[in-house]
C-alpha positions as CSV (number, residue, x, y, z in Angstrom):
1,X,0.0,0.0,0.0
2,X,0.9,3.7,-0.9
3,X,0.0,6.3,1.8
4,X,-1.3,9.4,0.4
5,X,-1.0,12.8,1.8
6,X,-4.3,14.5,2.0
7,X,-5.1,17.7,0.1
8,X,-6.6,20.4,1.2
9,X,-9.7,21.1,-1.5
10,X,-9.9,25.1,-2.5
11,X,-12.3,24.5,-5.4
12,X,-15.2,26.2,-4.0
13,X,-12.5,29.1,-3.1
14,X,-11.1,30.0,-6.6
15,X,-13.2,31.3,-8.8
16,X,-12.8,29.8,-12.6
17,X,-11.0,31.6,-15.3
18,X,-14.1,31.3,-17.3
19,X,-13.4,34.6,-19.2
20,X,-9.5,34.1,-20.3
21,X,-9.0,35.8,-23.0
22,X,-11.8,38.1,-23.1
23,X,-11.0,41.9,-23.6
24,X,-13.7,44.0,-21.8
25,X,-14.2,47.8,-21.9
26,X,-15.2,50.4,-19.4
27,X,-15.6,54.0,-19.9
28,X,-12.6,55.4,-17.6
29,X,-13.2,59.2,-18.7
30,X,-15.3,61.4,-20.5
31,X,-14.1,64.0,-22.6
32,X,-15.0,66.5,-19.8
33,X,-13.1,64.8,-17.4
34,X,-12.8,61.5,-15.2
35,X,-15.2,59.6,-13.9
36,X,-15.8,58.1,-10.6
37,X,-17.1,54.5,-9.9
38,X,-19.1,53.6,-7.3
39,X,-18.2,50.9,-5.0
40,X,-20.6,48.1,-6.6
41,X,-19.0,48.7,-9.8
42,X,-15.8,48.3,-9.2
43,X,-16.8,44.9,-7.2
44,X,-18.0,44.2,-10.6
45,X,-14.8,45.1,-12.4
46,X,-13.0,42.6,-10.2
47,X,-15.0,39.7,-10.8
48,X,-14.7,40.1,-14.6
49,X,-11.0,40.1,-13.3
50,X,-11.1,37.1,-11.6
51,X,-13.0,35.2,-14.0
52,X,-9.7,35.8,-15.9
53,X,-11.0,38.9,-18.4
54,X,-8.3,41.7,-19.5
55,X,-10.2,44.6,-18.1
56,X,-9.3,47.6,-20.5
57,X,-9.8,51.5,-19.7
58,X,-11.7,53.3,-22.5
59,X,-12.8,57.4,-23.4
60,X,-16.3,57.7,-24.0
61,X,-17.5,60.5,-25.7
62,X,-20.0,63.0,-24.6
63,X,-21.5,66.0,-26.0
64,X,-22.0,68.6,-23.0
65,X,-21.8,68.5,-19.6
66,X,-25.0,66.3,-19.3
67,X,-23.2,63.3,-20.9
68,X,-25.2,63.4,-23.8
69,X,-23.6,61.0,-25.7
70,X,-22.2,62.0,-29.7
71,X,-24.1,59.4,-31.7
72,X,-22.7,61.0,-35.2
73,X,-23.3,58.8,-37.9
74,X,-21.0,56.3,-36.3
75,X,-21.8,54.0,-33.3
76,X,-19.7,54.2,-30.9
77,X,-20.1,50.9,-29.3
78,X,-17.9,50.1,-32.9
79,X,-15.4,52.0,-32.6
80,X,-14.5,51.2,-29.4
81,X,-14.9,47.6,-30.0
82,X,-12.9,47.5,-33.2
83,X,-10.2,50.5,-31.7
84,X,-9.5,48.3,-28.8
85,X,-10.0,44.8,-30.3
86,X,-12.6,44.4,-27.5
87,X,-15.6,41.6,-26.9
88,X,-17.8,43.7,-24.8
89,X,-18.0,47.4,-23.2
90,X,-19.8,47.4,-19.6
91,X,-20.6,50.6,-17.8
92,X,-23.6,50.2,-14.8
93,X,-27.2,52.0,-15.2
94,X,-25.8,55.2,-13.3
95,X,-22.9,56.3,-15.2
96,X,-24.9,55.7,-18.6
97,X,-22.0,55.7,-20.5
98,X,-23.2,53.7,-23.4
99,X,-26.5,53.5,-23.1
100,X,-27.0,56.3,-25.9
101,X,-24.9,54.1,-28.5
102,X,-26.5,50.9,-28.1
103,X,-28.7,51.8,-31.2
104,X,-31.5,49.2,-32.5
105,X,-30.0,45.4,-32.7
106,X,-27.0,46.1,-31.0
107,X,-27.3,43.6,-27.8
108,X,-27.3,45.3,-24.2
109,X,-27.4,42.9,-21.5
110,X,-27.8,43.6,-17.3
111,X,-26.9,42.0,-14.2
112,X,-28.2,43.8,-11.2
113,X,-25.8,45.0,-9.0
114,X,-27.9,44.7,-5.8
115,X,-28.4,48.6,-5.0
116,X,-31.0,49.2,-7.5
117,X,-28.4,49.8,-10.1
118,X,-27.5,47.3,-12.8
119,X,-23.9,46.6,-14.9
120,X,-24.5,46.8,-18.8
121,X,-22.9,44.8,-21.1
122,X,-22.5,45.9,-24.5
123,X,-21.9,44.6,-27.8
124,X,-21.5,44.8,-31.6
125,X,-24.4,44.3,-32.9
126,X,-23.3,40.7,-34.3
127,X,-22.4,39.8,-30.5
128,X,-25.6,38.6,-28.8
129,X,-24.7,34.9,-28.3
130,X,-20.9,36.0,-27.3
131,X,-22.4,38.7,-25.0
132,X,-24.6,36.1,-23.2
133,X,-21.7,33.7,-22.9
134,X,-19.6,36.5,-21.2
135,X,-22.6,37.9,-19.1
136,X,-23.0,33.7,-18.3
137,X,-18.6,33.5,-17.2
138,X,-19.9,37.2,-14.7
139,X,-22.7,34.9,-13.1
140,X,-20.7,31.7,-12.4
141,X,-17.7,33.7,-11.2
142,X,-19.9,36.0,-8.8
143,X,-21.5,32.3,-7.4
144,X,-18.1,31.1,-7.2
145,X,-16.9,34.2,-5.6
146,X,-19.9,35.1,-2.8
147,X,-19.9,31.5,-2.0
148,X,-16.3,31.0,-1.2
149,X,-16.0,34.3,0.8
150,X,-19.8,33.7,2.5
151,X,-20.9,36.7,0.9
């Protein structure tokens, strides 16, 4: 007989790296100036972390100081997408950032946050199944997450 040293099990501690490889965007300033998350967001941020997902820092545009975003004849969700090589933009229901571009059959998915305020998922408007996936990697990782901390 071979004795066998027993293993601690972490599994339920570590959540997956069900996003590797994905490249999300968040807006990180506006033209008039930076902004700041709240607290719930940035929770958010990390768990797209932790699920293994390059978290990358984008400009969003805006028109005045009312964030009224500059929809121009070109969709911003696009540009950032393509400018950035990215597979989704998320921004949560109070820094709107977003919301203006996600023109007709452009996919827009939300998670609620748990303060009345939800995170936004974007994407290109040929994204929809690819968006869900990612939103899908956000749930499993937040479950993963809250469970192993006893959140």
């Amino acid at each position: 007989m071979v004795e066998v040293p027993l293993v601690q099990n972490n599994s339920t501690l570590t959540a997956a790296k069900v996003l590797a490889g994905k490249r999300v965007g968040f807006a990180d300033r506006y033209d008039l100036g930076s902004i700041e998350h709240r607290a719930r967001f940035i929770r958010a941020l990390n768990v797209l972390r932790q699920a293994g997902a390059h978290l990358v820092p984008v400009f969003a545009r805006s028109l005045d100081e009312t964030l009224q975003f500059n929809l121009h004849a070109r969709n911003e969700i696009d540009d950032l997408l393509n400018e950035h090589q990215l597979d989704a933009l998320v921004s949560d229901s109070r820094s709107a950032a977003f919301h203006s571009a996600c023109w007709h059959g452009y996919p827009r998915l939300g998670e609620p946050l748990g303060d009345g305020t939800t995170l936004w998922f974007y994407g290109a408007r040929w994204s929809k199944d690819a968006l869900a996936v990612l939103v899908q990697g956000y749930r499993v990782t937040c479950r993963l997450t809250h469970a192993g901390h006893g959140l």
